[in-house]
N, C-alpha and C positions, 0 to 999 in steps of 0.2 A: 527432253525432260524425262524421257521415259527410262533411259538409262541411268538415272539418277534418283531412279525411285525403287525404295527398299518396303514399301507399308506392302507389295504382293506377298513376302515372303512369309508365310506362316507363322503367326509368333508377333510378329512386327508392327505396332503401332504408328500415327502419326509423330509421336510424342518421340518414340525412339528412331524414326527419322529425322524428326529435327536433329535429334541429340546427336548423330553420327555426319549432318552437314557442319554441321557446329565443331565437331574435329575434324573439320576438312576431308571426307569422307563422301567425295559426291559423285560417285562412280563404283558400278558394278565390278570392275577392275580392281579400286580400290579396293572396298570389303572383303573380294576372294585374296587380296595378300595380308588379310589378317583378320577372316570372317569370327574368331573367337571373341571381338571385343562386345557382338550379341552377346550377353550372357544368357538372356532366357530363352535362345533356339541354339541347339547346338551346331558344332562347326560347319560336321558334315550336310545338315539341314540347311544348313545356308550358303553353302557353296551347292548341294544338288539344285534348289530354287536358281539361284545366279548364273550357272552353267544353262541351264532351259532355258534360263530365259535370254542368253545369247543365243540360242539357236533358235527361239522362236521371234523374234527379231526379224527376221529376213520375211516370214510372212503368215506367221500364227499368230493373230489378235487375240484369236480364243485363249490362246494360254493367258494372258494377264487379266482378260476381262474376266475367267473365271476366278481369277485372284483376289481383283479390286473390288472393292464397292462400288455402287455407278455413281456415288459422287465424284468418285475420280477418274470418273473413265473420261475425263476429259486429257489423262496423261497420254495417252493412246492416240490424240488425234494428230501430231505432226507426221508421227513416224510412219502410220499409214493412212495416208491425208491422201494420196494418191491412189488408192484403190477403196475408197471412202463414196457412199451417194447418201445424200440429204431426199428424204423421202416425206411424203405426210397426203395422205387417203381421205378424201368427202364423201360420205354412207348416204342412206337416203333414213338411217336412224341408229340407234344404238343395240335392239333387242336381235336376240338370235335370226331372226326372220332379215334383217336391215342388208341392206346389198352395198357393195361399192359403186358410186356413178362414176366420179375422176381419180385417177393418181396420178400426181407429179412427182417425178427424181431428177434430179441433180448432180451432173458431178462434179460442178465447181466449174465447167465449163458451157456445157450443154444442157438443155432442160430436154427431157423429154413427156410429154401428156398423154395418157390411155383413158380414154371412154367407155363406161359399160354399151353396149351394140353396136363396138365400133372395131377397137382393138384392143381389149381390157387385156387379153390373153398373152398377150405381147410381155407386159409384164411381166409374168413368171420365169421367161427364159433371160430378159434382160438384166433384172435382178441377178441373176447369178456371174454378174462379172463383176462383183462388187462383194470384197470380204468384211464391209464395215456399213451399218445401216446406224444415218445418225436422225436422231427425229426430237419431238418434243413431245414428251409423255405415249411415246410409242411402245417399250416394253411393256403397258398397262394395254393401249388402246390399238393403233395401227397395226403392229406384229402379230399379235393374237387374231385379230380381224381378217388381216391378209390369208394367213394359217385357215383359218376356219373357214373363209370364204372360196379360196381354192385349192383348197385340201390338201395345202404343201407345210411342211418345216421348212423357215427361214434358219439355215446353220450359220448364217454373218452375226456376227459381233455385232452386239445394240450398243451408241451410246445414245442415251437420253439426258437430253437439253433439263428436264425438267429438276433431275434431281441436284444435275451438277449446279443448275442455276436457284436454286431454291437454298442450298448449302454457302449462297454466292449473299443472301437475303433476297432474290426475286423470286416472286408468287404470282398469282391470278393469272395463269394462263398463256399461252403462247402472245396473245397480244395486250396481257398486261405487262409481259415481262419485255416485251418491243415498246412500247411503252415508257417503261421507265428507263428504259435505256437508250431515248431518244430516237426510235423508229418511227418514222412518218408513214402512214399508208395510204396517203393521197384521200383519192378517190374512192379507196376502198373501207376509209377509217368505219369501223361501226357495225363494217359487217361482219358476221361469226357464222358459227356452225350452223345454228338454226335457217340463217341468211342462204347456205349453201344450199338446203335440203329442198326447201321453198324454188329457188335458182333449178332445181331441176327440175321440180313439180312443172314448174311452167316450162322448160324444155320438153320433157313429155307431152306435154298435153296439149300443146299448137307446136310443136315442132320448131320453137321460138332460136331462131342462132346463137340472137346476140344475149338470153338468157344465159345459153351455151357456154360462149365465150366468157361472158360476167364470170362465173361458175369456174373457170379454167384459168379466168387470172387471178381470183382469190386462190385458186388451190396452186399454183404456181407460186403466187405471195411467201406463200405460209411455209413454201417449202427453199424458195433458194434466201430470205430472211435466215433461215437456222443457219447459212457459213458465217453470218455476220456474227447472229447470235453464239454459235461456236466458238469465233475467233477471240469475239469478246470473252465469252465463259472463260477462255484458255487464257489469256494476256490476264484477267485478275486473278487466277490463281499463280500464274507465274511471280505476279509480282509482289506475293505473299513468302516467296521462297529468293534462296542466295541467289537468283540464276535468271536473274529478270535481264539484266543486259544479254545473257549469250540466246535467249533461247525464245525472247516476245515476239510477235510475228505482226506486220502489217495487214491491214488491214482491205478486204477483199472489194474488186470492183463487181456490184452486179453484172449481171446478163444481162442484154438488152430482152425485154419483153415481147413475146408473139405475140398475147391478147391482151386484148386493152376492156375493163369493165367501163356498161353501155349506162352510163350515170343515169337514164331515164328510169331503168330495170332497176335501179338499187334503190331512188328516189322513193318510187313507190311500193319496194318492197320495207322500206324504213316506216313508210306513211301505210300500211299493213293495205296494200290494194289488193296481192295477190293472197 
């Protein structure tokens, strides 16, 4: 799809994208043999945009993600799907003082889990084999958090679930929008952010595991959930465009799961014990 999208190119609308599939026009190829039918970017402005962005192709996201809107940074996701990790952070709150306790990433294969007092630090260097960081409301929340909390610039390409899915008509939240899109969360339906913070508090404070665990399979949840919720995001925008047969993608088999939430823990943090 990516090569098929003209809205990067400075000047360029959704509207005069359509207009240019619409004359069979659906290819970067195509345009540079006769980039003048723009009229409102000139020639040479739109063959230097399509020229870049062949060569950012091979493995600079950044170039289109600073192009696009993050509604569409859903264009972005096949072609580097493979150097892509689905991430998403539980704080022990929101205010500058709030620490990370878990991160989960993903990368469509492998989960990996980091614990504050454990191996949080692990993080920083793993992250960096990964040119595309996909999340749900991360450019507002997780990225800045991460940044701030271990005093790095994340330079990967954000796409966020939120916006692409929101322009899709889904709102309320990572798991209101798993939700309407038929996600089940078992065992875990119910619980949220607030659920998580709680979930350490009593890890903390007796040294509880299976609070631990609890805690580690919500934030695992939330994070390999986004390929689905990706895949989906990207299959209804495809099939709003001419290109639904070449370019829709099937749909992904979870991971199998390392921790399993300890239903006694969640019970009674539902029933406000802890």
């Amino acid at each position: 799809m990516l090569t098929a999208t003209f809205c990067h190119i400075p000047g360029v609308g959704h509207a005069t994208e359509r207009n240019l599939w619409k004359q069979g026009i659906t290819s970067w190829q195509s345009l540079l043999r006769n980039p003048a039918v723009i009229t409102r970017v000139s020639p040479r402005e739109v063959s230097r945009c399509l020229l870049a962005s062949v060569r950012a192709l091979e493995d600079d996201p950044l170039f289109f993600s600073r192009l696009l809107k993050n509604k569409d940074g859903w264009r972005l996701f096949p072609h580097f799907r493979e150097s892509s990790a689905y991430l998403d952070i539980e704080t022990t709150g929101l205010g500058d003082d709030a620490e990370i306790t878990t991160i989960a990433l993903y990368d469509g294969d492998t989960v990996a889990t980091y614990v504050n007092g454990r191996n949080l630090d692990d993080f920083v260097s793993d992250i960096e084999r990964f040119k595309v960081i996909i999340t749900y409301n991360g450019i507002t929340f997780d990225i800045p958090f991460i940044e701030r909390f271990f005093r790095i610039k994340l330079e990967q390409t954000a796409i966020d679930l939120r916006y692409i899915l929101a322009r899709l008509g889904f709102r309320g939240g990572l798991k209101g929008c798993e939700k309407q899109l038929g996600i089940n969360r078992g065992a875990l339906d119910g619980v949220d952010g607030s659920f998580a913070v709680r979930l350490w508090r009593e890890y903390e404070r007796c040294n509880n595991q299976a609070a631990l665990e609890t805690l580690l399979a919500y934030n695992v949840e939330d994070t390999v959930n986004l390929e689905r919720l990706m895949v989906e995001a990207y299959n209804r925008n495809i099939s709003a465009t001419p290109f639904r047969e070449a370019f829709i993608l099937p749909y992904p088999e979870p991971p199998q799961l390392l921790f399993q939430p300890d239903q006694k823990i969640v019970t009674a943090i539902k029933q406000d014990v802890y």
